[in-house]
C-alpha positions in Angstrom: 0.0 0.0 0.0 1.0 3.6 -0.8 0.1 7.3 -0.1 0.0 9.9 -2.2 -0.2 13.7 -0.3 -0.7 16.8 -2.7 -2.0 20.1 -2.0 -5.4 21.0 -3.8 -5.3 24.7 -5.7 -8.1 27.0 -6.7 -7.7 25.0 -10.4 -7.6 21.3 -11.1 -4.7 19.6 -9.5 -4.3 15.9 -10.3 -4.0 14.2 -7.0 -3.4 10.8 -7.8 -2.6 9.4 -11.8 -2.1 6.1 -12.2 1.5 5.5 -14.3 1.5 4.6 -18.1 5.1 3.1 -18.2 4.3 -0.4 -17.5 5.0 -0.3 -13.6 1.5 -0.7 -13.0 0.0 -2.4 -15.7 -3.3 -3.6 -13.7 -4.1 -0.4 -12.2 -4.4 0.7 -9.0 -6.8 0.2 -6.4 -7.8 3.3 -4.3 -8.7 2.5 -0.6 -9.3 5.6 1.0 -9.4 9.7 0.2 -9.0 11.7 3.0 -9.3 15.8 2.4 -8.5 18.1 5.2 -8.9 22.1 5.6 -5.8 23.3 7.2 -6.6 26.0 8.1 -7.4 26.3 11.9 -9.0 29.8 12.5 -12.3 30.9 9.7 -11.4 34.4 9.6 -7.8 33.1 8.1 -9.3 31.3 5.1 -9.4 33.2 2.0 -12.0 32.2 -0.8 -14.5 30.7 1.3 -18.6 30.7 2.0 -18.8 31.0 5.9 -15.8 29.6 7.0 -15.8 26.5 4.3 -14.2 26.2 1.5 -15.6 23.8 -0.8 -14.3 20.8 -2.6 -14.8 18.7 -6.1 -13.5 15.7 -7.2 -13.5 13.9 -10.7 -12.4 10.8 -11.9 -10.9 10.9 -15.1 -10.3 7.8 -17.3 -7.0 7.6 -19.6 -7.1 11.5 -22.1 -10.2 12.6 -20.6 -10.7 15.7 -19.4 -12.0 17.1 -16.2 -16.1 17.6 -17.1 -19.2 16.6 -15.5 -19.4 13.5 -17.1 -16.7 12.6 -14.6 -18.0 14.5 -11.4 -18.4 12.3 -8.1 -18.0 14.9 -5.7 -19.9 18.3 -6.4 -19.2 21.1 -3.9 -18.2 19.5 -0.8 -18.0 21.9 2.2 -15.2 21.0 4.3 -15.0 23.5 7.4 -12.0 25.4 9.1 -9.6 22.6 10.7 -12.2 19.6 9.9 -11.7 16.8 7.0 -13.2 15.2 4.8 -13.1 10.7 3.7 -14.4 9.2 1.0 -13.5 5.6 1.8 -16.8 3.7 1.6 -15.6 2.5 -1.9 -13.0 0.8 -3.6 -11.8 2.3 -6.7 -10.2 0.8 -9.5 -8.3 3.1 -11.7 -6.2 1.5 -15.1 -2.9 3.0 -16.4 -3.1 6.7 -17.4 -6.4 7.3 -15.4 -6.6 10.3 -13.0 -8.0 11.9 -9.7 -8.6 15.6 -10.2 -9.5 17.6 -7.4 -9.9 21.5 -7.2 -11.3 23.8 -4.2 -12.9 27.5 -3.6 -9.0 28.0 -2.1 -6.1 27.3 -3.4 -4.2 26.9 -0.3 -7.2 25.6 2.1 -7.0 21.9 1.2 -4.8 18.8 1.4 -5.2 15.5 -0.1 -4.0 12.1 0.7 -5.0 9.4 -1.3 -4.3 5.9 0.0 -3.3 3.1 -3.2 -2.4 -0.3 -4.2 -1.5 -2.5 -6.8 -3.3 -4.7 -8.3 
């Protein structure tokens, strides 16, 4: 099993793509997203609706791009200092597929995505 950390901006950031040089040539498996708003105090966040800043996530297979054909996470609202998992599901991903994420801040939000082999 393996972790991938990344900090979300205010565009899409790709937070986890699955390699296309033959090191994983069965994919990945995603076990767990966790999503956390760093920032500790609500009148510190910048960009934000009340103290949260707000979260989407696509999944997009091999050369597709980021669309709502590919939305599974619309507009999340992650408060000051609190996070957010999506680990309910397993999530198989093939080579060249992608995790985009973006956020109403582009400093607010980390992501760690937990991965394996398959």
């Amino acid at each position: 099993m393996a972790i991938e950390c990344t900090q979300v901006g205010g565009g899409t950031t790709a937070i986890l793509t699955v390699p296309t040089d033959g090191s994983a040539p069965n994919g990945w498996a995603v076990t767990a997203m966790l999503f956390c708003n760093t920032v500790t105090n609500p009148q510190d966040e910048i960009y934000t609706d009340g103290g949260d800043t707000y979260l989407e996530v696509h999944f997009c297979a091999s050369g597709a791009a980021t669309g709502p054909e590919n939305l599974v996470l619309n507009n999340i609202p992650i408060p000051a200092g609190e996070t957010f998992s999506f680990n309910d599901e397993k999530i198989i991903l093939s080579p060249g597929d992608v995790i985009n994420a973006s956020s109403t801040s582009p400093t607010n939000i980390t992501a760690t995505v937990s991965y394996m082999a398959i």
